[in-house]
C-alpha positions in Angstrom: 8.5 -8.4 7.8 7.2 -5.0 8.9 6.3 -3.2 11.5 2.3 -2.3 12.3 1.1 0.6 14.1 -1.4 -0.1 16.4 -3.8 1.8 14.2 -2.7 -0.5 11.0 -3.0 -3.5 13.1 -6.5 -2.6 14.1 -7.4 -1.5 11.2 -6.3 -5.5 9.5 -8.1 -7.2 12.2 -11.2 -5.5 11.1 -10.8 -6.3 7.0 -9.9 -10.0 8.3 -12.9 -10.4 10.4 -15.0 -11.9 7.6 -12.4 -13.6 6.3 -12.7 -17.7 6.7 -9.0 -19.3 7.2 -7.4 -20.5 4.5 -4.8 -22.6 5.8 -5.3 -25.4 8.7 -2.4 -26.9 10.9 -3.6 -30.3 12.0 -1.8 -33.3 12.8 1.4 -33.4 10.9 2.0 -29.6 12.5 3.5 -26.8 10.4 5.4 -28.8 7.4 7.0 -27.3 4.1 3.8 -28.0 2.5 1.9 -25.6 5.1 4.7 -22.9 5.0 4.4 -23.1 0.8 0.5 -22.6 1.2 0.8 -19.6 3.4 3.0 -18.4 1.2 1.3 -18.8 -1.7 -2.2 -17.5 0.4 -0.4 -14.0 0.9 0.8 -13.5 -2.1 -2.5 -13.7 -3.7 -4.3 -12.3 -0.6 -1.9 -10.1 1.3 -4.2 -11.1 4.4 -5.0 -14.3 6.0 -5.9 -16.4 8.7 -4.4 -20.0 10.0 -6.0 -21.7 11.8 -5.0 -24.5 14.7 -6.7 -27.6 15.0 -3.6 -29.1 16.6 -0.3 -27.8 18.2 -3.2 -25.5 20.1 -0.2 -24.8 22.9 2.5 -24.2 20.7 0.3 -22.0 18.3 2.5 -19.1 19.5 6.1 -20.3 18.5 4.7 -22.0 15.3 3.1 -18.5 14.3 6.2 -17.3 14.9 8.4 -19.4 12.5 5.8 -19.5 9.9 6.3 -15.6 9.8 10.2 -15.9 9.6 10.1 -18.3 7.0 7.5 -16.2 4.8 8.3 -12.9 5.8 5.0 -12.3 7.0 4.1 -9.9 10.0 2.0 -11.0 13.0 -1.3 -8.9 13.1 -2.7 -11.0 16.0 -3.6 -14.2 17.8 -7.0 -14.8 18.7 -8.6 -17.9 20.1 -6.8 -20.7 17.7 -6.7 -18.5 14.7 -3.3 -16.4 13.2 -3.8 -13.5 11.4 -1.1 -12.6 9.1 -0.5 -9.9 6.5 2.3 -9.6 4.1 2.6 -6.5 1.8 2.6 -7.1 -2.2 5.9 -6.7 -3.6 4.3 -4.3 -6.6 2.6 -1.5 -5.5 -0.1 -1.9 -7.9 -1.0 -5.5 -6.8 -1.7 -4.1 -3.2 -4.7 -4.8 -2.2 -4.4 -3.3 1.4 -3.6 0.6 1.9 -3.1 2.1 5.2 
């Protein structure tokens, strides 16, 4: 996980704008499968959104542990919608440059 200026954060939360979420959290809530698909998202993507159609109230704390468990950084919560960014391991499959 790393840490975003407020410039880079800014800056990601205008590229993810467009961007339509890839991942849902519904009923069952955040389960291995949903931590494996964000996982997989960002490391084809680099940047995505989640978005909450349950667990609207926890959204915060589940953010939260999906980030710990795939090393992901926060960019920001807004409405029922996570935006997360995760750098490419191989400089030449970044997709993002700040």
């Amino acid at each position: 996980m790393i840490e975003l200026t407020s410039k880079q954060r800014k800056a990601l939360e205008k590229i993810a704008h467009d961007i339509e979420p890839v991942v849902i959290v519904g009923a069952a809530g955040v389960t291995d499968g949903v931590i494996k698909m964000v996982q997989t998202s960002l490391d084809a993507h680099e940047l995505i959104k989640i978005k909450f159609n349950e667990y609207k109230d926890e959204k915060t704390e589940l953010t939260q542990k999906i980030c710990t468990e795939t090393d992901a950084t926060l960019v920001r919560i807004i409405g029922n919608r996570a935006i997360l960014y995760k750098q490419a391991e191989k400089p030449e499959d970044r997709k993002i440059s700040f």
